[in-house]
N, C-alpha and C positions, 0 to 999 in steps of 0.2 A: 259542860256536859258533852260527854261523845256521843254525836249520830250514830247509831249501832244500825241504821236504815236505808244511808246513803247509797250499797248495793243493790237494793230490792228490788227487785226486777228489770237489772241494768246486764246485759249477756256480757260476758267476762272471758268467753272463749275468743280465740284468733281463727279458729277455724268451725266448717260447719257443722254439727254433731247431726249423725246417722240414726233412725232406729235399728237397733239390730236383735237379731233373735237366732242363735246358735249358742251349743257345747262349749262350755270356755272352763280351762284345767287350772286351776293357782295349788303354788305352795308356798306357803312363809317360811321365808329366809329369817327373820328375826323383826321384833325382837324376842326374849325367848319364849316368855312368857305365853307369849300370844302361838309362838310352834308351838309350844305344848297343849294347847286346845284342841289343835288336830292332829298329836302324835306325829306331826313332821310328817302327814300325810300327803297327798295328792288328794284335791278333792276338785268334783266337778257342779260350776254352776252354769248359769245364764248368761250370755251377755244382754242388754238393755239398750246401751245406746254408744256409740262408739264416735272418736275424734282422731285428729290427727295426734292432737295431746293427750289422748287417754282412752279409756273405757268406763262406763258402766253396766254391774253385775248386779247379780241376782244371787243371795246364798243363805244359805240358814245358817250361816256362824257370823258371830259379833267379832268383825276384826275390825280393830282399831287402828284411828288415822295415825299416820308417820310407820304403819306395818310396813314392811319392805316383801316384796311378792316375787315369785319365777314365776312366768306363766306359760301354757301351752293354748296357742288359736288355731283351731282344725281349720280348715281351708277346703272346702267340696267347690266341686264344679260340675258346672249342668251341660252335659253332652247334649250330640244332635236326637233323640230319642228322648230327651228330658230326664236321663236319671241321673242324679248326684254321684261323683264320684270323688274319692279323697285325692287330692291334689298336694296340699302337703301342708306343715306344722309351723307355724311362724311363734319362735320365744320370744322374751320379751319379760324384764324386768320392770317391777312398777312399783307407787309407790301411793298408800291408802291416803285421801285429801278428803272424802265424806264415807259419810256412815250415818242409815236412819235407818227408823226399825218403821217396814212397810206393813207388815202385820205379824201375828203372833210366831216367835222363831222366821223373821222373813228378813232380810237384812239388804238393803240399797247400799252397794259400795261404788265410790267413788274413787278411780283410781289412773294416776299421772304416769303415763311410761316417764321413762329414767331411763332403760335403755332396749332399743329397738334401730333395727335395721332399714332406711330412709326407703331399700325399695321393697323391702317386707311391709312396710309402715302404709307405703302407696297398694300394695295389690289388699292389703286386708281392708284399704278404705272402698277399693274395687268392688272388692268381694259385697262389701255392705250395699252398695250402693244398687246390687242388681236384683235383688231383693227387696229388701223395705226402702219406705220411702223416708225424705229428710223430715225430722220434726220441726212443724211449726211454732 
């Protein structure tokens, strides 16, 4: 018989995961099935928790793992006066690895860049970093 428990609460990332809490834009690339849920929209959710290998969102649509994503991360920066200023847009293809339903229409996606930009990849870890703090 297979151990199905051997992972349980063994951390499986390489890197440290951030809380994060910002605007985060996806759109499904494919497959079709699942574009069509959202009309090959642009839609905006949450981010959650963010890594060097990925992010976690927050959204109200059930997209399913092995979805393939474009995504848009707004990037604000806090001037000497403390107000947020947009800074700039870092994209970024990914690829859905969970999916749980946090509560009713609430959806925890799990999601793997696939492709991102090594110093885009570093200032959005920046970006997280000066704000929330790391999860324990």
């Amino acid at each position: 018989m297979k151990d199905n428990n051997k992972y349980y609460n063994v951390e499986r990332r390489n890197s440290e995961r951030l809380k994060a809490d910002f605007s985060f834009f996806y759109r499904i690339n494919k497959p079709w099935y699942v574009f069509l849920l959202i009309s090959g929209e642009e839609v905006e959710a949450m981010a959650l928790d963010l890594s060097l290998g990925g992010i976690a969102i927050s959204t109200n649509y059930n997209i399913h793992v092995a979805t393939v994503l474009s995504m848009k991360i707004m990037i604000y920066k806090q001037d000497k006066e403390n107000n947020f200023k947009f800074y700039k847009t870092i994209n970024a293809q990914g690829k859905v690895c969970s999916n749980i339903l946090e509560d009713t229409n609430r959806y925890r996606i799990g999601i793997n860049f696939t492709e991102i930009d090594a110093e885009e990849k570093e200032e959005l870890l920046e970006f997280a970093k000066k704000e929330p703090r790391s999860l324990t």
